[in-house]
Backbone as a chain_set.jsonl record, in Angstrom:
{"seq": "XXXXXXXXXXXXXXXXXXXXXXXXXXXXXXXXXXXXXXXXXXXXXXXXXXXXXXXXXXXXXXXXXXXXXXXXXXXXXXXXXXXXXXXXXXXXXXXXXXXXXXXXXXXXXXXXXXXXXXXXXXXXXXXXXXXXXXXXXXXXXXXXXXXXXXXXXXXXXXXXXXXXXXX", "coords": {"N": [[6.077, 10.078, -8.791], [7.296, 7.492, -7.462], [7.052, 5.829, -5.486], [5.033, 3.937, -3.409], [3.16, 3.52, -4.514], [1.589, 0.98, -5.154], [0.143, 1.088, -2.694], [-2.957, 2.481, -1.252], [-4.47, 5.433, 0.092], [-6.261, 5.371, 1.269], [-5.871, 2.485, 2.55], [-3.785, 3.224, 3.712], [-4.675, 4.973, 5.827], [-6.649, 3.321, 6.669], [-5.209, 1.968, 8.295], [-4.128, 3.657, 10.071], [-6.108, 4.035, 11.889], [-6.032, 2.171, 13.638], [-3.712, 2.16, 14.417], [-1.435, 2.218, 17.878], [0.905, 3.211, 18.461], [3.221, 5.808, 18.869], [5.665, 6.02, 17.058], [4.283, 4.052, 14.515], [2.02, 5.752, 13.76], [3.535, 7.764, 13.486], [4.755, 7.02, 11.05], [2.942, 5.877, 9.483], [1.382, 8.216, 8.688], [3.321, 9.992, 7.456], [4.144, 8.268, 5.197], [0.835, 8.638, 3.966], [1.17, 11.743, 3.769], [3.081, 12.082, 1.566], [2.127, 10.526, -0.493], [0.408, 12.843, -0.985], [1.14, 14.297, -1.98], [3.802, 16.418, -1.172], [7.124, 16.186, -1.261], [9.789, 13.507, 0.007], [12.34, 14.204, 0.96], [10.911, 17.045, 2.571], [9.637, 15.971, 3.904], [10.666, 14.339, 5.519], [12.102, 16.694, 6.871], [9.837, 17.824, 8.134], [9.278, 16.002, 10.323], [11.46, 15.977, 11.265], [13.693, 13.811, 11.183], [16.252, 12.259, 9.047], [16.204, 11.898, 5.388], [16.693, 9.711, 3.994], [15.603, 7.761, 6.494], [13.049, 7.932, 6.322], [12.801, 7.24, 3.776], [13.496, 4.674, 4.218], [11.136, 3.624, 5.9], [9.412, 3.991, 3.509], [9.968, 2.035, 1.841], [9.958, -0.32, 3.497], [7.146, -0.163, 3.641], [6.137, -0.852, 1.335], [7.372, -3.583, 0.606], [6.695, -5.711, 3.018], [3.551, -6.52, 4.706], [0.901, -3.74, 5.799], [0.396, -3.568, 8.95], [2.741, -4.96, 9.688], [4.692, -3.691, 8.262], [4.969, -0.957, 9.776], [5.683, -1.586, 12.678], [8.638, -1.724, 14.99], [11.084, -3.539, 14.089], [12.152, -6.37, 15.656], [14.656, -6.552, 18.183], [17.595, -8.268, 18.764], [19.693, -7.568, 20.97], [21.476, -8.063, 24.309], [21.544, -10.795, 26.077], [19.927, -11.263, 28.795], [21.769, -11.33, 32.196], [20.335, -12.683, 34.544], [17.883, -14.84, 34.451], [14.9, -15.956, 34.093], [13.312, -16.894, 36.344], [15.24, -16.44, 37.712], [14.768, -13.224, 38.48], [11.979, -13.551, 39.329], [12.371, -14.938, 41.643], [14.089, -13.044, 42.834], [12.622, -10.583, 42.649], [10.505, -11.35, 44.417], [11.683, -11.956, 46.742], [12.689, -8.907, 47.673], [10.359, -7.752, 47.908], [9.965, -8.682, 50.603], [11.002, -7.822, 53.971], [14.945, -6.94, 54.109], [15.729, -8.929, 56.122], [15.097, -11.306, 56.469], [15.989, -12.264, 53.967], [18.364, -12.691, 54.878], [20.313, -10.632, 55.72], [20.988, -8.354, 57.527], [19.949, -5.461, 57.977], [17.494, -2.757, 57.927], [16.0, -2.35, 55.861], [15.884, -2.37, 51.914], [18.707, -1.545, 50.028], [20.481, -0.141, 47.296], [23.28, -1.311, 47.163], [22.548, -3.083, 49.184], [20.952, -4.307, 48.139], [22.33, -4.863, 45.456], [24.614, -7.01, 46.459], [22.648, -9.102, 47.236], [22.375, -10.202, 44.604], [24.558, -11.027, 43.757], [25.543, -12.908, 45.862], [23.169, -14.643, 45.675], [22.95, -15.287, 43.12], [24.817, -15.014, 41.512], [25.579, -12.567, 39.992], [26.968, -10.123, 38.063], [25.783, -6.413, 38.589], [25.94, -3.483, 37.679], [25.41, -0.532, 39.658], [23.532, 1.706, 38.907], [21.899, -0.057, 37.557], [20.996, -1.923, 38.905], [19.079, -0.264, 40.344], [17.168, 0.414, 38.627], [16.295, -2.482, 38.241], [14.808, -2.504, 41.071], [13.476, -0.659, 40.475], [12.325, -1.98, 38.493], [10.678, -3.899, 39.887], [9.222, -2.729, 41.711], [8.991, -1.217, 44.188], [10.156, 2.22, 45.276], [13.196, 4.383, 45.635], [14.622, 5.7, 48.405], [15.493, 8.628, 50.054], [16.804, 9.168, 53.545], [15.581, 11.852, 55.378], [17.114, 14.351, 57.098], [17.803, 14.813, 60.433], [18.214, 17.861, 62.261], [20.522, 17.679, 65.053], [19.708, 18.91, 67.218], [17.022, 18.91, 67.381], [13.462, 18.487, 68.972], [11.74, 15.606, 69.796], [9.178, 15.93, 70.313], [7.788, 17.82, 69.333], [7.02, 17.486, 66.604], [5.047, 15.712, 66.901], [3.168, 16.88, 68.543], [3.051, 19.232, 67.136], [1.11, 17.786, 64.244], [-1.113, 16.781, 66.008], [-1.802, 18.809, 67.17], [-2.708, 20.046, 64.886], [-4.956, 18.123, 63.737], [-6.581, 18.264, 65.595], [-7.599, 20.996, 64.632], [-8.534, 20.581, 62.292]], "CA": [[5.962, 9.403, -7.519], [7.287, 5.756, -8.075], [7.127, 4.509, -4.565], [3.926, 3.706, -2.542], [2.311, 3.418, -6.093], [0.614, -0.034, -5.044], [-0.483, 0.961, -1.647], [-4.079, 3.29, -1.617], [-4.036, 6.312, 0.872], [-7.63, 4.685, 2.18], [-5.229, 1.66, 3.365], [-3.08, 3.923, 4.982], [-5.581, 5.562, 6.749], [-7.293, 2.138, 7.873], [-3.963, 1.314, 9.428], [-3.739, 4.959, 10.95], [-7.138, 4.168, 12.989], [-5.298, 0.912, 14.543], [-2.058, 2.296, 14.843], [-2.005, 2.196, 18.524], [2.349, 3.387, 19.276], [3.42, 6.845, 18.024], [6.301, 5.241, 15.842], [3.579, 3.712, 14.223], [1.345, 6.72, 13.949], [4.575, 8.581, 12.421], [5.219, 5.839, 9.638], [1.834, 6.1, 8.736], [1.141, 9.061, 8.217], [4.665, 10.222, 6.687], [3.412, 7.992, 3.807], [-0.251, 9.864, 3.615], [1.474, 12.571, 3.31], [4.08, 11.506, 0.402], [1.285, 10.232, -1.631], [-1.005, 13.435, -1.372], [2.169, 15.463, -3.109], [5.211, 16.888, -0.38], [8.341, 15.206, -1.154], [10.479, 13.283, 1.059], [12.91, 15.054, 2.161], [10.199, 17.687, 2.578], [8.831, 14.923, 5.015], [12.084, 14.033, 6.856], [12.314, 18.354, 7.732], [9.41, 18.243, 9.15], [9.286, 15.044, 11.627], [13.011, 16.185, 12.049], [14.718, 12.907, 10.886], [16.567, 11.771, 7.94], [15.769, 11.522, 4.377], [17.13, 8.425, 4.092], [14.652, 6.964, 7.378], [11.494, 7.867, 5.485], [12.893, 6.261, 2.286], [13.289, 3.024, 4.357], [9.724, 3.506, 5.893], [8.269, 3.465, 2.398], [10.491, 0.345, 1.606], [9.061, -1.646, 4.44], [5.561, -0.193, 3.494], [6.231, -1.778, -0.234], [7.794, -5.258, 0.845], [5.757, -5.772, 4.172], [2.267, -5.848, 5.246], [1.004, -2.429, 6.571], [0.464, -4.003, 10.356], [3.991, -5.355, 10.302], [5.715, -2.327, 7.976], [5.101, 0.066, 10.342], [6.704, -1.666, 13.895], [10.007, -1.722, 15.111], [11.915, -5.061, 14.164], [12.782, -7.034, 16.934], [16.221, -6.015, 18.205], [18.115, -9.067, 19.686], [20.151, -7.166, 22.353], [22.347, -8.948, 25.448], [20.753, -11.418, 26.936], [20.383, -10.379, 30.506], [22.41, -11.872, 33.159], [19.276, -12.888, 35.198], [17.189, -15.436, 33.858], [13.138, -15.571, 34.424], [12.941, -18.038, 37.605], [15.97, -15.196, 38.962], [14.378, -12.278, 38.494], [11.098, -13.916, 40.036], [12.562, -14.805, 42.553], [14.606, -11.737, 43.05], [11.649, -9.916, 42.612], [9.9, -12.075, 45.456], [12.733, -11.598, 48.051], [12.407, -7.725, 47.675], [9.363, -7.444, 48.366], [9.947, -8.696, 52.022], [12.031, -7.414, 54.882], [15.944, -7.57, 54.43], [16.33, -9.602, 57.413], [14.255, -12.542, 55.685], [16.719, -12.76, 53.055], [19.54, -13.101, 55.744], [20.658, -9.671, 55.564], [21.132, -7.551, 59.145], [19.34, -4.432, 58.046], [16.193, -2.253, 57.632], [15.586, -1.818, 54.32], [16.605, -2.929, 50.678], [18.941, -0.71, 49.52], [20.434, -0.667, 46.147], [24.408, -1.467, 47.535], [22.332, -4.433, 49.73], [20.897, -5.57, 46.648], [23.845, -5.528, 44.755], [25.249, -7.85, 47.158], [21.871, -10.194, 47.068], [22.397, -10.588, 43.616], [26.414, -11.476, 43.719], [25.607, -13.794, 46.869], [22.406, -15.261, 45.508], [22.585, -15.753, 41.368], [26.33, -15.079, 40.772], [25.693, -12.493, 38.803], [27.204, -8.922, 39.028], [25.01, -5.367, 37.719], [26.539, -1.634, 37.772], [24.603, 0.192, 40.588], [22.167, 1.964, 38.166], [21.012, -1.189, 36.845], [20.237, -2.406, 40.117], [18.228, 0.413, 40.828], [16.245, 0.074, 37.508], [15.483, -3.791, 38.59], [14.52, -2.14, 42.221], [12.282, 0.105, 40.218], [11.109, -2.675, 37.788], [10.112, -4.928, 41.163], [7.655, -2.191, 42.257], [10.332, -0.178, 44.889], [11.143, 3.164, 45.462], [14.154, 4.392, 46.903], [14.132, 7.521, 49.28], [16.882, 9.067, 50.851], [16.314, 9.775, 54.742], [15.886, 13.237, 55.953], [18.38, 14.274, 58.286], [17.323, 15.723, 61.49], [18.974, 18.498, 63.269], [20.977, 17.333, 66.747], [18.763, 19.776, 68.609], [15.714, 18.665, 67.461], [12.684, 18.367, 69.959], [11.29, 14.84, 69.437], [7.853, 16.173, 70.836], [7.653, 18.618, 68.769], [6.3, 16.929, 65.115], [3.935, 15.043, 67.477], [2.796, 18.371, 68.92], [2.275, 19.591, 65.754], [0.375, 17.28, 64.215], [-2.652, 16.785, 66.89], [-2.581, 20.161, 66.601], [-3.66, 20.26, 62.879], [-5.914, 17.073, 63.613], [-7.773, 18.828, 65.808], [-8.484, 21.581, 64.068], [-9.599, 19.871, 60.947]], "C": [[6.14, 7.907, -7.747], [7.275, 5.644, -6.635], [5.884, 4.574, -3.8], [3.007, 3.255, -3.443], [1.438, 1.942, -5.632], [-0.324, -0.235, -3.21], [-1.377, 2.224, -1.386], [-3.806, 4.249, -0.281], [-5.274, 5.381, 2.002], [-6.882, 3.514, 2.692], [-4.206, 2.509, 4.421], [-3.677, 4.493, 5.999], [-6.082, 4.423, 7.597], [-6.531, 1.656, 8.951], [-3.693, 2.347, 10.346], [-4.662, 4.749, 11.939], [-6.634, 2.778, 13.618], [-4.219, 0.942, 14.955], [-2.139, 2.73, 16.96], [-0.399, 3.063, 19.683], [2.884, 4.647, 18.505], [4.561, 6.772, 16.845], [4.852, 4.949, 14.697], [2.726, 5.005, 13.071], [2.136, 7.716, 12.886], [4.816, 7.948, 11.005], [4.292, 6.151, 9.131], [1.263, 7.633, 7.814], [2.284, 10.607, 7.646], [4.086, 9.42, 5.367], [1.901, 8.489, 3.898], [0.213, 10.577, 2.931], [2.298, 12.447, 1.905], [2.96, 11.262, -0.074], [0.049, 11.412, -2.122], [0.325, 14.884, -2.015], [3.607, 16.025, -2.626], [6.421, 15.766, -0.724], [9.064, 14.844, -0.109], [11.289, 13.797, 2.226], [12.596, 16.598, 2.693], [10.042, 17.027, 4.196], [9.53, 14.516, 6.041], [12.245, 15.629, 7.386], [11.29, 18.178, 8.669], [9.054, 16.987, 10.37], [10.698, 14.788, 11.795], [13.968, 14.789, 12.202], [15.163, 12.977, 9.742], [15.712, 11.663, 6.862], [15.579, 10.075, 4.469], [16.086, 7.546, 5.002], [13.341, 7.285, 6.668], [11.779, 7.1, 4.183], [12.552, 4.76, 3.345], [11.99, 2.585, 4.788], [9.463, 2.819, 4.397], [8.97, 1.868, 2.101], [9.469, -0.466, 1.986], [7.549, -1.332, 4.021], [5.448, -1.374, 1.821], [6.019, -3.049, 0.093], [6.792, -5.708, 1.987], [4.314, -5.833, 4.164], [2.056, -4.793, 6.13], [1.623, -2.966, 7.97], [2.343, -3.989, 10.62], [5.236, -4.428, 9.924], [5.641, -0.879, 9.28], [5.749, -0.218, 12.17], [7.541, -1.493, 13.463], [10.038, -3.199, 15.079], [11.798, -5.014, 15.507], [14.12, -7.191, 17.035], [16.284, -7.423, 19.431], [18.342, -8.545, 20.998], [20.968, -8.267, 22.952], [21.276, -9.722, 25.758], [21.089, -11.176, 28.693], [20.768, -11.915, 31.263], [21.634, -12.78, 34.152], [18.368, -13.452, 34.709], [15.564, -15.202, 34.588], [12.951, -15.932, 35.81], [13.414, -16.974, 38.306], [15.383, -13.925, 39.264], [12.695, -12.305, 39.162], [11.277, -13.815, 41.391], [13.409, -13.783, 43.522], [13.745, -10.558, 43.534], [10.613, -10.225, 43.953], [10.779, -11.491, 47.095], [12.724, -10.041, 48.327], [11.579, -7.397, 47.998], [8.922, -7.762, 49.774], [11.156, -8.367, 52.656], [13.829, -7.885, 54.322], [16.507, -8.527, 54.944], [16.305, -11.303, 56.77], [15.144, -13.428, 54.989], [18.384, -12.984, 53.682], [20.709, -12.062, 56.429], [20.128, -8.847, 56.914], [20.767, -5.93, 58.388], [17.936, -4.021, 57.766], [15.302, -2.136, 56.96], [16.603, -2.206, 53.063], [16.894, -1.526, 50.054], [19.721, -0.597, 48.155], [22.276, -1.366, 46.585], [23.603, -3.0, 48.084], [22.088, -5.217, 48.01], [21.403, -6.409, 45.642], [24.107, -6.85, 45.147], [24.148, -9.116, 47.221], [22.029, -10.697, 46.348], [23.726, -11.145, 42.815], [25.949, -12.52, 44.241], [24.282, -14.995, 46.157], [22.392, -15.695, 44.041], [24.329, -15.615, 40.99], [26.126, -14.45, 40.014], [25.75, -11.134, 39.483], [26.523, -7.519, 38.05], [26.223, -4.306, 38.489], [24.995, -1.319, 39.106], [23.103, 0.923, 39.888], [21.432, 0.66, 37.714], [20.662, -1.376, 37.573], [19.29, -1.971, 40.688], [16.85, 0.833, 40.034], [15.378, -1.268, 37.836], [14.473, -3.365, 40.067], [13.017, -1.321, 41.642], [11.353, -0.786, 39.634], [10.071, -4.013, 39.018], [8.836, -3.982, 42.245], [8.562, -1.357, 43.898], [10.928, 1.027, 44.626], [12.252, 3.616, 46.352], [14.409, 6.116, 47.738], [15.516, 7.922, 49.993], [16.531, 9.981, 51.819], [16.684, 11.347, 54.949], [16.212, 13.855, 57.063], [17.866, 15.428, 58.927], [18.124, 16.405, 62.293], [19.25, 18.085, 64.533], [20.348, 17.817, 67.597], [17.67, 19.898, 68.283], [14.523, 18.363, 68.114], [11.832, 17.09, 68.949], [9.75, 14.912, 69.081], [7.346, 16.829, 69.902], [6.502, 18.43, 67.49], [5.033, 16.792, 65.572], [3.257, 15.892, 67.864], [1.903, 18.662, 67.906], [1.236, 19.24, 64.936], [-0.477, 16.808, 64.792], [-2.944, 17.757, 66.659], [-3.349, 20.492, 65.331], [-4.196, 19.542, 63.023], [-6.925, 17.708, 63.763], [-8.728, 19.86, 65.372], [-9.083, 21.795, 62.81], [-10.721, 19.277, 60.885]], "O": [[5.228, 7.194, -8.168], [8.031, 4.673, -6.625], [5.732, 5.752, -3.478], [2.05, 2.58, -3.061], [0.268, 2.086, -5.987], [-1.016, -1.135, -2.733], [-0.685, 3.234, -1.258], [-2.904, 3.85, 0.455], [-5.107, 4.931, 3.136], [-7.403, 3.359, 3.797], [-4.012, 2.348, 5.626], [-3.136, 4.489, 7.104], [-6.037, 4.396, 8.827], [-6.85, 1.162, 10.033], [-3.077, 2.079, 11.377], [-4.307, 5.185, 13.034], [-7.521, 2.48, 14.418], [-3.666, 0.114, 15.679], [-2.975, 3.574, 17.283], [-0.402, 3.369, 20.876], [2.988, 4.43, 17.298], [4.392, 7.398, 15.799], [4.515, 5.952, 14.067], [2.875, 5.057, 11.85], [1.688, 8.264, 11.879], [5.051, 8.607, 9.992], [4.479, 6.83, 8.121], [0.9, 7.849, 6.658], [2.005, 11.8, 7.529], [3.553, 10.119, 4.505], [2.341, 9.638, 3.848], [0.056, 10.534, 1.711], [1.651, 13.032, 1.037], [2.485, 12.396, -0.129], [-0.814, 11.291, -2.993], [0.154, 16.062, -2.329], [4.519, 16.123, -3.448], [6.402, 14.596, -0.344], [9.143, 15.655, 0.814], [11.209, 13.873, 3.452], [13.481, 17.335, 3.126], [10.289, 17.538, 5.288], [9.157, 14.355, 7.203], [12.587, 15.673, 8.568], [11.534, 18.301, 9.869], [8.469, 17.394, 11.373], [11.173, 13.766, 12.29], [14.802, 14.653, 13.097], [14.568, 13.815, 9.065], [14.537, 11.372, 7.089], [14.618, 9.428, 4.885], [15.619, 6.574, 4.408], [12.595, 6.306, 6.643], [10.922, 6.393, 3.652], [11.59, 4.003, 3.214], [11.524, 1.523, 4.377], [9.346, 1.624, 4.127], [8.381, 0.791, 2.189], [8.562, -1.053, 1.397], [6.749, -2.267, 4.071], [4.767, -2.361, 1.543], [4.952, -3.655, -0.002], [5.815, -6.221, 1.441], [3.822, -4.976, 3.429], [2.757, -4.695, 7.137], [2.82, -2.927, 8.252], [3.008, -3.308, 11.401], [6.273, -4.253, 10.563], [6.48, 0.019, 9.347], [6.184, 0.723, 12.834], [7.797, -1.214, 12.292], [9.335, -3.961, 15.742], [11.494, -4.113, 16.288], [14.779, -7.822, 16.209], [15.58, -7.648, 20.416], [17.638, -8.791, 21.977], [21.19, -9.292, 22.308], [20.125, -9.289, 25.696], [22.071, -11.004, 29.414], [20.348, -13.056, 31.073], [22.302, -13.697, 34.63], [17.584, -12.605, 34.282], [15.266, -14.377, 35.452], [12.332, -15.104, 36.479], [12.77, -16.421, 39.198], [15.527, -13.53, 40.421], [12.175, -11.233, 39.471], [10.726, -13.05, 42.182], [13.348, -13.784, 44.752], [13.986, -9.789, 44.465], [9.982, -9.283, 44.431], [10.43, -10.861, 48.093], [12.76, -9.87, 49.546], [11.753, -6.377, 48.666], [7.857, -7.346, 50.229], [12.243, -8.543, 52.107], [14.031, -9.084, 54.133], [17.544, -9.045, 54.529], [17.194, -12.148, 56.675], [15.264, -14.649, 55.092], [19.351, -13.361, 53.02], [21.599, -12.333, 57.235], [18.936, -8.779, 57.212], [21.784, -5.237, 58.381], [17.163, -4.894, 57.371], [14.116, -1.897, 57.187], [17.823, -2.324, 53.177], [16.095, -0.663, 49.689], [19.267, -1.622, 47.649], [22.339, -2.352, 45.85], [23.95, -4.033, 47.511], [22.605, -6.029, 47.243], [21.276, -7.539, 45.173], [23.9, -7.792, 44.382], [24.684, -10.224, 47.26], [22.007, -11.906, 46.583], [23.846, -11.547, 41.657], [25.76, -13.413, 43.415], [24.566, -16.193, 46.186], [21.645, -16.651, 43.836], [24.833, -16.286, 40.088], [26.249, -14.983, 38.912], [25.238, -10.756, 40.537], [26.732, -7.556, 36.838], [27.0, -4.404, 39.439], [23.913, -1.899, 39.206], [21.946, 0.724, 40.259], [20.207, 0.674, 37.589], [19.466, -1.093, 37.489], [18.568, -2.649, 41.42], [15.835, 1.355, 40.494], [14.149, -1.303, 37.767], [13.382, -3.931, 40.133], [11.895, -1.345, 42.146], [10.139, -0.776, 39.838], [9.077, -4.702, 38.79], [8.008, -4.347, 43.079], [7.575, -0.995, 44.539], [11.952, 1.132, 43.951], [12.313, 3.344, 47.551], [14.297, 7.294, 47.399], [16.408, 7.151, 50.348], [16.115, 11.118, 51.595], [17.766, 11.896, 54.739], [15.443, 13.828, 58.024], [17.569, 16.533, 58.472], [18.81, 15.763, 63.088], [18.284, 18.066, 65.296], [20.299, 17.34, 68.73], [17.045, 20.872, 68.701], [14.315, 17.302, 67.526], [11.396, 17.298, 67.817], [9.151, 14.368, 68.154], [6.256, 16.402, 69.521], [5.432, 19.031, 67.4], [4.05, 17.359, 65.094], [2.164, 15.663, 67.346], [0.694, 18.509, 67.733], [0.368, 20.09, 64.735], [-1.023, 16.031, 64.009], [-3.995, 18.046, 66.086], [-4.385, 21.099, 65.057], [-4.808, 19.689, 61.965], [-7.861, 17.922, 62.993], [-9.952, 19.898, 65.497], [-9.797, 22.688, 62.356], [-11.17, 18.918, 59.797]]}, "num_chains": 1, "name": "protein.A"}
């Protein structure tokens, strides 16, 4: 067993009762295990990844401090299109009436929004994305339920007193 050799199972464990993200949780106790005898790619069958990704675990457990061997790096990524102030205030405008924001309809829909976010920041999303920001702003979106042409208006209203009353 040459690798983990300077890190005690009782440290792994202390870090297992703080581990608090199931990544985490998995790293940890993938090395446990490796140090109490199963080999690696024993260890990659059964949490169904790679050899190879448990080797680099133990790496980072080697080089690293536990705490910080067992996150995920910090992945750059795009920088989004929508800076903090926009997405505030994006986020602000959504949360009141269409009309407010200058817009001749009922409701924020993800096509209006689109168009808030062309007209207002210059900046253009795919339709799913828009409906991800719609979700991350605290907004669901519903899709009306279409009433038969020969529907009796009275009717619902009917209905419901009726069940009031006899509750």
């Amino acid at each position: 067993m040459a690798r983990l050799e300077n890190i005690s199972v009782e440290e792994l464990e202390a870090a297992l009762d703080d581990a608090t993200r199931k990544k985490e949780t998995q790293r940890l106790m993938a090395a446990i295990i490796y140090k109490r005898g199963p080999s690696a790619p024993m260890i990659a069958e059964w949490f169904g990844t790679r050899e190879q990704t448990i080797y680099r675990w133990f790496d980072r457990l080697e080089t690293e401090p536990i705490e910080q061997a067992v996150q995920d790096r910090q992945r750059s990524g795009r920088p989004s299109k929508l800076d903090d102030a926009g997405w505030i205030e994006f986020r602000e405008a959504v949360q009141h009436p269409p009309k407010e924001a200058g817009y001749d309809h009922p409701a924020w829909t993800t096509g209006l929004a689109q168009q808030f976010l062309e007209d207002e920041f210059d900046v253009t999303y795919s339709r799913r994305h828009v409906q991800r920001l719609l979700k991350d702003a605290g907004l669901t979106w519903q899709t009306p339920r279409p009433q038969p042409p020969t529907a009796d208006d009275e009717k619902p209203i009917e209905f419901w007193t009726t069940i009031k009353k006899t509750e």
